[in-house]
Each structure stands twice: as C-alpha cells, then as structure tokens.
N, C-alpha and C positions, 0 to 999 in steps of 0.2 A: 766222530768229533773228538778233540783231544780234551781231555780232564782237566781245562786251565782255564778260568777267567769268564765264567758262567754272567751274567752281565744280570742283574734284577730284573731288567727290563722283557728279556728272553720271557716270549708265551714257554707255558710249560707242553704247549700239544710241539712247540718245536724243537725244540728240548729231546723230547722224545723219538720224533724223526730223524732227528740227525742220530741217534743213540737210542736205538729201544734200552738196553741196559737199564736207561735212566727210569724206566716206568717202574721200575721195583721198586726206588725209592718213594718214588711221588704214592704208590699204593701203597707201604706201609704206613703213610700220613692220611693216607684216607682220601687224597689230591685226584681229581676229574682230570685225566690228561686229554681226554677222548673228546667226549660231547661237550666239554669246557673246557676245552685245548686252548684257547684265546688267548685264555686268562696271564696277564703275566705271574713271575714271579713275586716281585713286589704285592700284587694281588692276593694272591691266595696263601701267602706268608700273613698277612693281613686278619682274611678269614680265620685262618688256620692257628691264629696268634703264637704262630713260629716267625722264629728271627731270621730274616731274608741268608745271613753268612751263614748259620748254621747248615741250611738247608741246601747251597751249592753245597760247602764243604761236602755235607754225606752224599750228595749226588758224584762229585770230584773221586769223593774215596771209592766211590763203588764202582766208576766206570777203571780205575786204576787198578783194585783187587780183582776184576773181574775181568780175565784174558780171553775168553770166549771173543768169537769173532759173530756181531750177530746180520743176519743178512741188512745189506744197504738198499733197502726199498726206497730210497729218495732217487738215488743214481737209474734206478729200471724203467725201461719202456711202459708208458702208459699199458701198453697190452699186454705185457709181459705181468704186470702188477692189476690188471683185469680180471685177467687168466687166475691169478694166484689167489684175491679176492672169492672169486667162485669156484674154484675147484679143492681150495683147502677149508673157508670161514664159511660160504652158503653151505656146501655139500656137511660141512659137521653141525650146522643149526640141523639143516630137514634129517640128519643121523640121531642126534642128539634128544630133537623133541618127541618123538616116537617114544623114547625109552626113558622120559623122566615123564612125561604124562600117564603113560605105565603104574611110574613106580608114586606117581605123586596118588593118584585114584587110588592104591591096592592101601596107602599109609592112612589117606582118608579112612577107608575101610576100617582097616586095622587098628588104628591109632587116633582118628579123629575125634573119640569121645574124651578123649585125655588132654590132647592137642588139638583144641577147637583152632588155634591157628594154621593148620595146616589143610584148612577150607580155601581161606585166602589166599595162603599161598597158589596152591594149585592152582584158583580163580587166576590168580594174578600171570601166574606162568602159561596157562591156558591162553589169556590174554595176547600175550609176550608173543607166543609160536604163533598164532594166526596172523596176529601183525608184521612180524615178519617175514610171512610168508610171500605175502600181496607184498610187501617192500621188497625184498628181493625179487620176484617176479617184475617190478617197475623199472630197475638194474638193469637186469640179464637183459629183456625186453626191448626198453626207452633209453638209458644214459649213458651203460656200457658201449653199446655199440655207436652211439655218437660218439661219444672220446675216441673211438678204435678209430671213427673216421678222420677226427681231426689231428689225429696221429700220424695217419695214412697219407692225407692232403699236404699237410707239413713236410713230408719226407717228398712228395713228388711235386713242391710248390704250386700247387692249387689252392683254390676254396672252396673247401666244403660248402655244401647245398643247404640254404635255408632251415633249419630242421620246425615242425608244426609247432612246436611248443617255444619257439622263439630264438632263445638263447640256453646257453646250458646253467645258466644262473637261477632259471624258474625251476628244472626238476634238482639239480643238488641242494637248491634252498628246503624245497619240500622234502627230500632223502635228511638234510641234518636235525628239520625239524622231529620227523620220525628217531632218528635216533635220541634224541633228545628225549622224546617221551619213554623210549626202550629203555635207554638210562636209568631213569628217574621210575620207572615200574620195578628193575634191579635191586635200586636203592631199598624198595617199598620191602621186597622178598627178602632179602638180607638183613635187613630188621624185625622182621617177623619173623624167621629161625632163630636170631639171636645170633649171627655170624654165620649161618651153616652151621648150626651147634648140634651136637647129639645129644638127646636127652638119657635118662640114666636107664629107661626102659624102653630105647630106642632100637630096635631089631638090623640084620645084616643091609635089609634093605631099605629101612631110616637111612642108615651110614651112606649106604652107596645114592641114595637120591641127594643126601646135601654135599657129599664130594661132588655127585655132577654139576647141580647146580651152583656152588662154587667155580668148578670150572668152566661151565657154561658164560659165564659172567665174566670171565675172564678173558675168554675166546673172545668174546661180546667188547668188551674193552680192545681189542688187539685189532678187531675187525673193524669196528667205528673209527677207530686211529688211524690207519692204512687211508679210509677212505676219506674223513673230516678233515687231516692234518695235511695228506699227502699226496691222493689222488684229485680230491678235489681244486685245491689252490693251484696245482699243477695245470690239470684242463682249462678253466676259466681263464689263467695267463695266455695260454697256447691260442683257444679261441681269438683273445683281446688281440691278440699279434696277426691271427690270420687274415683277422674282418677289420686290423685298421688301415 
C-alpha cells in the first residue's frame, strides 16, 4: 500500500494486510491487529485515547522510512498462503513448545520459590500449546483442505461438493474464536512476566525462556493475522461466488 491517506475508518487488521510493516506501529501501542483486526481506526484511537492523525502519521512515516520489501500475502493463492501457514507458523508452534515447556518446568524448579509467578505462567503456556495443537490439527485436517478445494473448483469452473460441516463459515467461526482465547491467554502471560522482563537473579535460561516466549507471541500475532485478516475473508468470498 502507498504511505498516503490512511482513512479512520480503515480496520487496523487491514491496514496491516495490505502492509505488514504497519504492525510495528500498531504494537508499539499495544493495538490487537490480529484477533481484533476489525476494529477500526477511529476505534482503537478511542480505546487507546491516541489522537486518530497522530497515529496514521507514525504508521505513514514508518511505512516511508522503512524500504524493505515485505512479502504480499494478500496478492498469493489461497494454497500457496496454506502451504506457508503450516510449513513456517504450525511447524514453529510444535518446534517451539517442546523447548519453552522445557525451560518453563526446569525455572519453575529453579526459580519458582522467588517467582511464585512463574507457576502460572507455565500453567497458562502449557494451556496455550495443547490448545493449539487440536486447533491446528482441525486446519491441516478440516478447513485447509476445503479452501484448497474451492480454489481448485474456481480455477476449473466447478462446484465444490457439499462439505459435512456446511459452509466454511461454521469451522473459521470456531478457528477465530480459538484464537481469540489464544490471544487473550498471551495477554494473561505477558503481564505476569512483567513484559518478558528479566529479573535481577534471573539465570541464562530465565533470559532465554522470556525471549522465546516474547517471540512466540509474536509468531502468534503474524499467524492469526495471515489467517483472521487474510485467508479467511478471502475463502468465505470465493465460496459466496461459487454456490451463488
């Protein structure tokens, strides 16, 4: 998108689809592009009681200062942006939770009697991974591969077959509400580190569990985006086009 004329009215989850760039700003503010992508501008200026021009302007200035090219996931084939979906944001959750459950248990140990909060956390993180596990397996499984098909049917003017669950508005309804709650368990963990903070007798492998989980979070925001902002409003059209 070009750096010009950002409108109030503009959701900030779309904002960001057209410009990832733009999500650095909206996360320095603390702003949900993701699982509260909806929201307009006007909105979350509101919440946020930032002044709607301020907040293009630093969105304006940062996609201008910032010449990086970042990839156009709006423009890619449903299955092309499937593929990428599971092969770069699933495969780094099931990487990822293996080695902060690790390091979350061994801090417990370590550290837990100093840091009673870092019971909850784990709880909450433990939470997090198993939930996501069964959510991604519902994907890979159930929703991905209908999109693939009404991708398929689209390019050789057919229509796709019935699928058992209806419509594909029943499983990405349940998929956003899932992230919705993943979200909001985030939020929970992020406030109970204190930012991913390190404490002052926090050891190499304190450091290294709140960098992951910082970045995990992040991943987590990049992956609900893709799918809430981009793949999903995409599919739902395609379908509406195919079955009217």
């Amino acid at each position: 998108m070009t750096a010009l004329n950002i409108p109030v009215t503009s959701t900030v989850g779309s904002i960001v689809a057209n410009d990832l760039r733009a999500a650095a700003v909206l996360t320095r503010h603390g702003i949900d592009f993701c699982c509260k992508g909806g929201r307009s501008v006007a909105e979350v200026c509101r919440t946020k009681n930032l002044d709607p021009a301020d907040l293009i302007r630093e969105i304006e200035d940062e996609l201008a200062r910032d010449t990086s090219r970042p990839e156009d996931f709006a423009s890619w084939t449903l299955q092309r942006l499937v593929d990428h979906i599971e092969s770069v944001h699933h495969r780094y959750v099931e990487d990822r939770t293996t080695v902060l459950r690790q390091y979350l248990q061994k801090l417990c140990r370590v550290h837990g009697e100093r840091h009673p909060e870092l019971f909850d956390i784990a709880a909450e993180f433990d939470a997090c991974a198993t939930a996501l596990a069964s959510h991604m397996k519902k994907e890979e499984l159930v929703l991905f591969p209908y999109i693939k098909q009404l991708e398929r049917a689209q390019a050789s003017g057919t229509v796709p077959p019935q699928p058992y669950f209806g419509t594909a508005r029943n499983p990405v309804r349940m998929m956003e509400e899932e992230h919705d709650t993943e979200g909001e368990r985030f939020r929970r963990i992020a406030k109970l580190s204190y930012g991913y903070a390190l404490p002052s007798d926090g050891c190499a492998t304190y450091a290294a569990a709140m960098s992951l989980l910082k970045e995990f979070e992040s991943d987590l925001h990049t992956h609900i985006h893709l799918e809430n902002n981009i793949l999903f409003p995409r599919a739902l059209h395609m379908e509406d086009q195919l079955r009217s």
